[in-house]
C-alpha positions as semicolon CSV with decimal commas, in nm:
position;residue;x (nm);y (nm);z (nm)
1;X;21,624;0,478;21,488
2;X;21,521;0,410;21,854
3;X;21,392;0,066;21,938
4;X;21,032;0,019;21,798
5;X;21,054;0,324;21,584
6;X;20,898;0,293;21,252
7;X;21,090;0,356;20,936
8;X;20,796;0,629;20,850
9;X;20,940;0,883;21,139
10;X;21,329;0,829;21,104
11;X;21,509;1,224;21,104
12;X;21,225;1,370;21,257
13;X;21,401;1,564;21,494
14;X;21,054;1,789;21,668
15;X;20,718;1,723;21,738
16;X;20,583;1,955;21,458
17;X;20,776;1,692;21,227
18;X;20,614;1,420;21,368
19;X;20,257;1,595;21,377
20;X;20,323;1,692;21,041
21;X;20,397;1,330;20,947
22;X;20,156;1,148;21,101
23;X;19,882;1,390;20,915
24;X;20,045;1,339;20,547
25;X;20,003;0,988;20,686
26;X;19,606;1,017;20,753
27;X;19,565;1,227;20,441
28;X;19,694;0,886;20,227
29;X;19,496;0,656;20,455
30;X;19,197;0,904;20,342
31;X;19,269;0,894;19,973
32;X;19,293;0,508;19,977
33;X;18,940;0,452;20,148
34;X;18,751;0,746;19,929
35;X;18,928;0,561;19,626
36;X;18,797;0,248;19,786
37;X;18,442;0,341;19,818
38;X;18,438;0,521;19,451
39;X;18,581;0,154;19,308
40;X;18,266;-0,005;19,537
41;X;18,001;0,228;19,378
42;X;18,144;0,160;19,031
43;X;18,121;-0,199;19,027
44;X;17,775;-0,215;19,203
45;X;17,677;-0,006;18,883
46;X;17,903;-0,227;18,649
47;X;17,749;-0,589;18,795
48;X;17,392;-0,432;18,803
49;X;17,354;-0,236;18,521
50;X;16,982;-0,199;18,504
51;X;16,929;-0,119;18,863
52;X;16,874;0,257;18,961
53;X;16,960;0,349;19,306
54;X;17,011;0,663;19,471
55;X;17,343;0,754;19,667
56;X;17,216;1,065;19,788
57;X;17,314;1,090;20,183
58;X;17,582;0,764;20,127
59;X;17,908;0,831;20,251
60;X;18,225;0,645;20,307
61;X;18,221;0,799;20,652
62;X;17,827;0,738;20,730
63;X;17,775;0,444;20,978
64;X;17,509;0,219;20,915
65;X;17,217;0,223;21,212
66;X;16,953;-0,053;21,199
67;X;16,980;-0,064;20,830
């Protein structure tokens, strides 16, 4: 490893590798914060079972604007 390299990129020997890592690296930093957000939803419906609200248009990736 060269100084500062992370353990994540060691043998990577071409930039294709390391493009090709760092996206199977997003892809799991994806499937954490969707499984995130799905674990949110559920317990707002688990704490608050009588309350009926609509997710229609709510995304993990939606940003909040004067809300």
């Amino acid at each position: 490893l060269a100084e500062g390299e992370p353990e994540s990129v060691r043998g990577l020997t071409t930039q294709a590798q390391l493009v090709e890592r760092i996206q199977q690296l997003g892809e799991g930093v994806f499937k954490v914060a969707q499984h995130s957000w799905e674990n949110a939803l559920a317990q707002i419906k688990i704490v608050n079972p009588g309350l009926e609200f609509s997710i229609e248009g709510m995304g993990m990736l939606r940003k909040v604007v004067d809300g």
